[in-house]
KEDRENTI-80724 format. One record per residue (C-alpha): residue number from 1; residue in one letter; y, x, z. Coordinates in nm, 2 decimals, m for minus. Each point is the difference from the previous one (the first is absolute). Layout:
N
@num=NUM residuo=A y=Y x=X z=Z
...
END
This chain:
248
@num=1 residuo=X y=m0.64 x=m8.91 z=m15.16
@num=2 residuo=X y=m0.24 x=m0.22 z=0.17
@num=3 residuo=X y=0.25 x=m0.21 z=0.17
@num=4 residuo=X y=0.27 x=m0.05 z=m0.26
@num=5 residuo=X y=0.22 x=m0.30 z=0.05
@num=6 residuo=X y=m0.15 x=m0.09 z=0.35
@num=7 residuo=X y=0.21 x=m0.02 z=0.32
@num=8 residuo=X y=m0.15 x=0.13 z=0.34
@num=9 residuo=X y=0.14 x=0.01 z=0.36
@num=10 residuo=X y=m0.17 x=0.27 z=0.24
@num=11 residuo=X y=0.04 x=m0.06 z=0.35
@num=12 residuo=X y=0.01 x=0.30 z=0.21
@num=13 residuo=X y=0.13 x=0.22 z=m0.24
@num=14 residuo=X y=0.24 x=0.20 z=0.12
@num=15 residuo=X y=m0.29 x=0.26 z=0.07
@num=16 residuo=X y=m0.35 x=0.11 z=m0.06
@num=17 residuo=X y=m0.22 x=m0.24 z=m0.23
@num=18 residuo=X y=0.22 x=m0.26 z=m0.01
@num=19 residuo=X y=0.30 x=0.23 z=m0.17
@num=20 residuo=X y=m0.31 x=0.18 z=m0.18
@num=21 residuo=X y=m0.10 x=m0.35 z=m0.14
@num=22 residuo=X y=0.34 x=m0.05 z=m0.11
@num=23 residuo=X y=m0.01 x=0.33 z=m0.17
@num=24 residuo=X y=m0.29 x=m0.08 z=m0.17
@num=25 residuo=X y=0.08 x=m0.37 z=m0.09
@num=26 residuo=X y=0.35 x=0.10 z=m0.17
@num=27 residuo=X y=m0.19 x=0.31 z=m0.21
@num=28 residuo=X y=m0.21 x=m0.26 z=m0.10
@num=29 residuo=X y=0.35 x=m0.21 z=m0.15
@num=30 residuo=X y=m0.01 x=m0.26 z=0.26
@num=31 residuo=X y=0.35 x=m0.12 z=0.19
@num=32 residuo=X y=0.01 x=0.09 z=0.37
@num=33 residuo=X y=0.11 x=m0.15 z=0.31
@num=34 residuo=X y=m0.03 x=0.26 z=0.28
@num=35 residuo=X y=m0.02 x=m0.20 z=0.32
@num=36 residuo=X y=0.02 x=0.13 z=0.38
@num=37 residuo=X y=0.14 x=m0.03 z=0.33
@num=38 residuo=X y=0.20 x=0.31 z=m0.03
@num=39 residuo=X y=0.21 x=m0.13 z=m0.30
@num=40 residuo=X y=0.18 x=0.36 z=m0.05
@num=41 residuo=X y=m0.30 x=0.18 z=m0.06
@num=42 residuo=X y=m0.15 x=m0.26 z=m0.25
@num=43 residuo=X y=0.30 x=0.06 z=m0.24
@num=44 residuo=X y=m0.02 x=0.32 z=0.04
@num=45 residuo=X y=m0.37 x=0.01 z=m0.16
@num=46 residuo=X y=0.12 x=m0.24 z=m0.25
@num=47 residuo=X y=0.34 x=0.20 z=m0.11
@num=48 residuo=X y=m0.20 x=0.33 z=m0.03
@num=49 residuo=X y=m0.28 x=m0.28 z=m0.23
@num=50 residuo=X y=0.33 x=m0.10 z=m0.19
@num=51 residuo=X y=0.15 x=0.35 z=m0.05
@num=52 residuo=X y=m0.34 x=0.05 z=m0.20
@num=53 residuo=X y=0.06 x=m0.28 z=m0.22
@num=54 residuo=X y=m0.19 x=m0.27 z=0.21
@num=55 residuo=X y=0.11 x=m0.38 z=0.08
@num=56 residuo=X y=0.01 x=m0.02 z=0.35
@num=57 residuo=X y=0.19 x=m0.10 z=0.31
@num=58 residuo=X y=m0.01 x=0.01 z=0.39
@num=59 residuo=X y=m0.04 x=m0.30 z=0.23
@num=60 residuo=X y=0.01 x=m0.02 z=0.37
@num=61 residuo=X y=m0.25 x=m0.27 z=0.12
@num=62 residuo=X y=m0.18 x=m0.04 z=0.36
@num=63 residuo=X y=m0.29 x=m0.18 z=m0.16
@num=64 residuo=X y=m0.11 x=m0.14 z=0.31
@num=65 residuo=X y=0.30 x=m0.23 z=m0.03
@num=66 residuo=X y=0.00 x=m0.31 z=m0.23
@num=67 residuo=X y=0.39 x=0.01 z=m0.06
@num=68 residuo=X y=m0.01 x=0.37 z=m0.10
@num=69 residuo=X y=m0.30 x=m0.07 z=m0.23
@num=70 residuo=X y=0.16 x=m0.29 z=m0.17
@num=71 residuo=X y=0.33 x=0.18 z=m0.10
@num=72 residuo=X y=m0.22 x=0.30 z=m0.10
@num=73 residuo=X y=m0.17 x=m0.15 z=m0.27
@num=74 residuo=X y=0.32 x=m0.18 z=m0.11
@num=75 residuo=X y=0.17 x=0.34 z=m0.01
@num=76 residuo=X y=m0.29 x=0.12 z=m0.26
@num=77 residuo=X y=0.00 x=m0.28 z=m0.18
@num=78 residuo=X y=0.36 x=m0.02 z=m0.03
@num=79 residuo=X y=m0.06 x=0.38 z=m0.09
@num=80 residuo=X y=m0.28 x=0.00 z=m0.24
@num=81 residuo=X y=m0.06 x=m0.41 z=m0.09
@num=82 residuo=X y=m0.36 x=0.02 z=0.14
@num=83 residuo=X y=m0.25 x=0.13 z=0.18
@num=84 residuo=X y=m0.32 x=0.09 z=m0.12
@num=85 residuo=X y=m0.14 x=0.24 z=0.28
@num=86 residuo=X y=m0.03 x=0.00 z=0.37
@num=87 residuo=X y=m0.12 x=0.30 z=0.21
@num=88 residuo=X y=m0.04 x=m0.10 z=0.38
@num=89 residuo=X y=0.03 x=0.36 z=0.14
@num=90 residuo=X y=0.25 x=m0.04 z=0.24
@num=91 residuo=X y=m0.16 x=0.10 z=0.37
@num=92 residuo=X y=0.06 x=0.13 z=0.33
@num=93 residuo=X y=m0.21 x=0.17 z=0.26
@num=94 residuo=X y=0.06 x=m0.08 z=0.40
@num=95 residuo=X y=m0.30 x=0.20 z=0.15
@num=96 residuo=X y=m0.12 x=m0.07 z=0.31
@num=97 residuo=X y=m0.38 x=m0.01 z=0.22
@num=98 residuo=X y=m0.10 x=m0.35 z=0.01
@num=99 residuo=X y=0.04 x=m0.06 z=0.37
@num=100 residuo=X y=0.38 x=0.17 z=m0.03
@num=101 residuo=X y=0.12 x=m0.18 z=m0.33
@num=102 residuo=X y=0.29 x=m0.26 z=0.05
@num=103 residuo=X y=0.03 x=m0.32 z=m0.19
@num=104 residuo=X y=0.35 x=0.12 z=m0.15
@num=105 residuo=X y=m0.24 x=0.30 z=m0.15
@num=106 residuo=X y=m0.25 x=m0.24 z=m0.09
@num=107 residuo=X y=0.18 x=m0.24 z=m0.16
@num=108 residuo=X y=0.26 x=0.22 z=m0.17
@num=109 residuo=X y=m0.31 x=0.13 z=m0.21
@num=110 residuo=X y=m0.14 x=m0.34 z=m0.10
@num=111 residuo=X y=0.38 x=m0.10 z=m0.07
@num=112 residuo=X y=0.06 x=0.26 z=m0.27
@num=113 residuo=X y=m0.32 x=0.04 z=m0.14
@num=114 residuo=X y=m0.21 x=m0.34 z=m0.01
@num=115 residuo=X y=0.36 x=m0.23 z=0.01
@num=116 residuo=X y=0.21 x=0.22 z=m0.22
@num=117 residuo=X y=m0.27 x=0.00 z=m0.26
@num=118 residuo=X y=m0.05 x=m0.38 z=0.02
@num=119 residuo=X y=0.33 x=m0.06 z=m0.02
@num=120 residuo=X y=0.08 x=0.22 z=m0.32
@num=121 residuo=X y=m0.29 x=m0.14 z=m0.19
@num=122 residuo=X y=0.10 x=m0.34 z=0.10
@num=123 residuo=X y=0.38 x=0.09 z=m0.09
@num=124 residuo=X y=m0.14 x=0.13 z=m0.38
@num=125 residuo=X y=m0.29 x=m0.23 z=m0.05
@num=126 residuo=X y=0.20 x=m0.36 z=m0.13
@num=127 residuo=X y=0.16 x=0.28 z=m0.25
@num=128 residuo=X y=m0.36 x=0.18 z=m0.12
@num=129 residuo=X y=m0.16 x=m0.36 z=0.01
@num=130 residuo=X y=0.28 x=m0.16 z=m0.24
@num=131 residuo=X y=m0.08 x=0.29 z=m0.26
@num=132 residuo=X y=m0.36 x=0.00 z=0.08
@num=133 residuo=X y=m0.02 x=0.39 z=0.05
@num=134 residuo=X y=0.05 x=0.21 z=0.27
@num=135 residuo=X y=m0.17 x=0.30 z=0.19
@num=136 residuo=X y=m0.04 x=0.02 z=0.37
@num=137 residuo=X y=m0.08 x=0.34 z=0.17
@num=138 residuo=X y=m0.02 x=0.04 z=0.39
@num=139 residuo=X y=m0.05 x=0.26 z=0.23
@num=140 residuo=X y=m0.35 x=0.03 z=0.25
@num=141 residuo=X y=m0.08 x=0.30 z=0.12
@num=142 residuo=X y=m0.35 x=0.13 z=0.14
@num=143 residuo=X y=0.13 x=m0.12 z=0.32
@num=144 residuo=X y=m0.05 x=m0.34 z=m0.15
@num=145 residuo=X y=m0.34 x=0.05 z=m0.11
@num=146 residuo=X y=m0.16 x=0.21 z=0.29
@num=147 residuo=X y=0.21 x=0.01 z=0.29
@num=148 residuo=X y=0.21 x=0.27 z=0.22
@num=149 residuo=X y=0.06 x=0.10 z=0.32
@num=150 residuo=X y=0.35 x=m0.02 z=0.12
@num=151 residuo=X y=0.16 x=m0.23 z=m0.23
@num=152 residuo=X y=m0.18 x=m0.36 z=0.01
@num=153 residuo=X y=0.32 x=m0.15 z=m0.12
@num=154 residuo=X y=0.01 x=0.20 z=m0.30
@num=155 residuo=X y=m0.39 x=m0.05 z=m0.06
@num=156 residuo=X y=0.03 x=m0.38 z=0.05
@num=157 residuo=X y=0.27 x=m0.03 z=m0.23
@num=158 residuo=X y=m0.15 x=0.18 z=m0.22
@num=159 residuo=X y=m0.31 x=m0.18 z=m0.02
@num=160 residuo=X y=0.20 x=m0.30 z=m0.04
@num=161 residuo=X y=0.16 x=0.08 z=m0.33
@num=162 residuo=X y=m0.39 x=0.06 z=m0.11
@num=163 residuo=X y=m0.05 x=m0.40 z=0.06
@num=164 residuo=X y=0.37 x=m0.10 z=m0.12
@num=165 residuo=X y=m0.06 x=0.24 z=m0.32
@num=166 residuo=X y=m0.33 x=m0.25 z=m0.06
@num=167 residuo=X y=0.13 x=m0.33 z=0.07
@num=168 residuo=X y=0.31 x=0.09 z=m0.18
@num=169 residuo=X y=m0.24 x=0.08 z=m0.30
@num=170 residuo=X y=m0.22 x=m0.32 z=m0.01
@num=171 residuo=X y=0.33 x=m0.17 z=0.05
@num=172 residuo=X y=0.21 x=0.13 z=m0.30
@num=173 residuo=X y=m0.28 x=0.08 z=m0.27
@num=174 residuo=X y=0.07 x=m0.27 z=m0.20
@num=175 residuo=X y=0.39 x=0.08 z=m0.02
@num=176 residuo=X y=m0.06 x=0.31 z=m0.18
@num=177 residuo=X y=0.04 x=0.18 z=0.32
@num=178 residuo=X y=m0.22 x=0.30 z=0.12
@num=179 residuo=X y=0.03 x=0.14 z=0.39
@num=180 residuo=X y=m0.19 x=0.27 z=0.12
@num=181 residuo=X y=0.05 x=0.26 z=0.26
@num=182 residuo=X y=m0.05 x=0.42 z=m0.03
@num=183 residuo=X y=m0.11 x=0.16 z=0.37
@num=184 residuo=X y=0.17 x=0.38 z=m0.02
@num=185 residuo=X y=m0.06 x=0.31 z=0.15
@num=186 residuo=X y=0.30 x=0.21 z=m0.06
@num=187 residuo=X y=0.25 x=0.24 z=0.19
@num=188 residuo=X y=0.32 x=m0.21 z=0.03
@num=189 residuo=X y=0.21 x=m0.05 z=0.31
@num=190 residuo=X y=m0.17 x=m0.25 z=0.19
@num=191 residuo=X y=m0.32 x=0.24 z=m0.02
@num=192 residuo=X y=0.18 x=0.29 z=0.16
@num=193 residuo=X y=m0.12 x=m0.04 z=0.30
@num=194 residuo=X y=m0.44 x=m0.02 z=m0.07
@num=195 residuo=X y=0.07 x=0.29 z=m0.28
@num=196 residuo=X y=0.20 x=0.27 z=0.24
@num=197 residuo=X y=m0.09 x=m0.09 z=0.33
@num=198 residuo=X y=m0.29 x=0.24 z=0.12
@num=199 residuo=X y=m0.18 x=m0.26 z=0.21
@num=200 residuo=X y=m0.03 x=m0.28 z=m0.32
@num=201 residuo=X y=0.02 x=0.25 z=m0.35
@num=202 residuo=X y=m0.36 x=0.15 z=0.03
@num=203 residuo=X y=m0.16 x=m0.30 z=0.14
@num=204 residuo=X y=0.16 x=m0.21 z=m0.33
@num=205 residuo=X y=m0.05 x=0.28 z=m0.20
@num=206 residuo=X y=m0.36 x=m0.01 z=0.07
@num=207 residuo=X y=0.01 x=m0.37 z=m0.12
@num=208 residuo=X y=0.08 x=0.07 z=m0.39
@num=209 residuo=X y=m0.23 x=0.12 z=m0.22
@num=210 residuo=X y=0.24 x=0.16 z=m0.24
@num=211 residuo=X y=0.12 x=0.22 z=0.29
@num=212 residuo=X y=0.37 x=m0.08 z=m0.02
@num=213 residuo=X y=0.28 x=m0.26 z=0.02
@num=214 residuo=X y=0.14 x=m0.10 z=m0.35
@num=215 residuo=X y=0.34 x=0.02 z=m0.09
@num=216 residuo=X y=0.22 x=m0.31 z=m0.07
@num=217 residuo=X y=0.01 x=0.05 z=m0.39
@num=218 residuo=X y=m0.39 x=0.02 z=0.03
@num=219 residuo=X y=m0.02 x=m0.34 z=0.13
@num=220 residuo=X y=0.24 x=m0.17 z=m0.21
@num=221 residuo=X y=m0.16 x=m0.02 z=m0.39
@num=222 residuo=X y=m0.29 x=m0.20 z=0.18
@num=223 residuo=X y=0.33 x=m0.28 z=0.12
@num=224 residuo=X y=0.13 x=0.06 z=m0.41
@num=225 residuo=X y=m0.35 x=m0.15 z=m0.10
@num=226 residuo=X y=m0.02 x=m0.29 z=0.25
@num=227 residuo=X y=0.35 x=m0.08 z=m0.17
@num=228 residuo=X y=m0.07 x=0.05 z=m0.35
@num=229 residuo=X y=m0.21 x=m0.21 z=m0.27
@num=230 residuo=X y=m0.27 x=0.17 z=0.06
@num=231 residuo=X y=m0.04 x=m0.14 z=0.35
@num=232 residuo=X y=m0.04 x=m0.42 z=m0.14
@num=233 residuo=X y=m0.37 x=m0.03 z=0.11
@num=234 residuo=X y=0.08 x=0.22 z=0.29
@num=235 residuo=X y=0.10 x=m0.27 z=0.30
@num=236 residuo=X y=m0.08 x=m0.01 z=0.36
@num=237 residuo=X y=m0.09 x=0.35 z=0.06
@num=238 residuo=X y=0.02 x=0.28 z=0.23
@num=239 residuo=X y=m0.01 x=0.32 z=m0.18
@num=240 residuo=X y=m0.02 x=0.33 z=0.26
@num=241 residuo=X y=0.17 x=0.27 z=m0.11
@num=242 residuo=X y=m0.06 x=0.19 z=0.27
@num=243 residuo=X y=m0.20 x=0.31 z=m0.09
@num=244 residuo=X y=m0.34 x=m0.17 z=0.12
@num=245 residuo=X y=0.10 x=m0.02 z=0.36
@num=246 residuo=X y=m0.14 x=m0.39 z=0.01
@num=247 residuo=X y=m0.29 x=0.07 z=m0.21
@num=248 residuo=X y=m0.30 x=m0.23 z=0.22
END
């Protein structure tokens, strides 16, 4: 029971590794507060946690809005007296060729996944820094680290939270606070689309090493150790779970 006693919000878990994550975080004994845009199926995940003896409860949150932020984290803490854990996972894909992509599909990207983040660690942070603990874990994805083609919003925002998962390190070190960021490579919904469509699955396919997509559950002890003990000297990081696919 790695995380026994600890609190954790998950954005974007109403789904794939964020609703794996919270999985894993409440079989570790942690407290969870299941947070996404589709409120209904985030309690859902969390009744099915609580029917198997877990602590955990559904929020509805558009993270890219400060207000809906705010009242989120006074809902958990309200809920649970604390929080001790933040996973930035919540994100959104708006694909489009450079020279077609709109602004709303540009900036609807950066909202949810470089402001939401900011604005959840900023919402937890007074809290963590006041009990001078508190673990940090957002989302990058290979996209972040070397590009795509089709989606320079999502690769841009991605490659963001690589230097907002660093500054927010050096920044909160010396409250007791550890941030870093896990890069995955798993079949969930938002993949759908590179793993089935003919003209993108061989092509990424070729890409990993290990020769497949990981599940959800395969990506999520590797978020249970960023958030546990063991992870103290651990800050600033970006670990790729990716089966190899950004090995340089």
């Amino acid at each position: 029971m790695q995380l026994a006693g600890k609190v954790a919000i998950v954005t974007g878990a109403a789904q794939g590794i964020g609703a794996a994550v919270a999985r894993a975080y409440a079989a570790e004994g942690a407290r969870v507060a299941l947070v996404d845009l589709a409120a209904d199926r985030a309690e859902a995940v969390a009744a099915a946690m609580r029917a198997d003896g877990a602590e955990a409860v559904g929020i509805g949150c558009d993270v890219a809005h400060r207000d809906d932020v705010d009242a989120m984290v006074a809902a958990t803490v309200q809920r649970f007296g604390q929080v001790d854990i933040l996973v930035n996972n919540a994100g959104i894909t708006r694909p489009a060729m450079l020279h077609k992509m709109t602004d709303a599909q540009w900036d609807s990207v950066l909202a949810v996944h470089v402001t939401g983040s900011f604005h959840c660690l900023q919402a937890v942070a007074p809290g963590m820094m006041e009990r001078n603990y508190g673990r940090v874990i957002n989302v990058t994805s290979a996209a972040g680290l070397v590009g795509t083609i089709g989606q320079i919003n999502y690769s841009t925002a991605k490659a963001a939270i690589v230097g907002f998962t660093m500054s927010a390190a050096r920044e909160l070190a010396k409250s007791g606070i550890v941030v870093n960021a896990v890069a995955p490579g798993a079949a969930t919904p938002m993949t759908d689309t590179i793993r089935t469509d003919p003209r993108f699955r061989d092509k990424y396919l070729e890409r990993i090493p290990v020769g497949r997509w990981a599940e959800p559950q395969e990506i999520a002890p590797v978020f249970v150790f960023l958030a546990s003990a063991g992870a103290a000297f651990v800050t600033g990081q970006v670990i790729a779970a990716d089966g190899g696919m950004t090995i340089r």
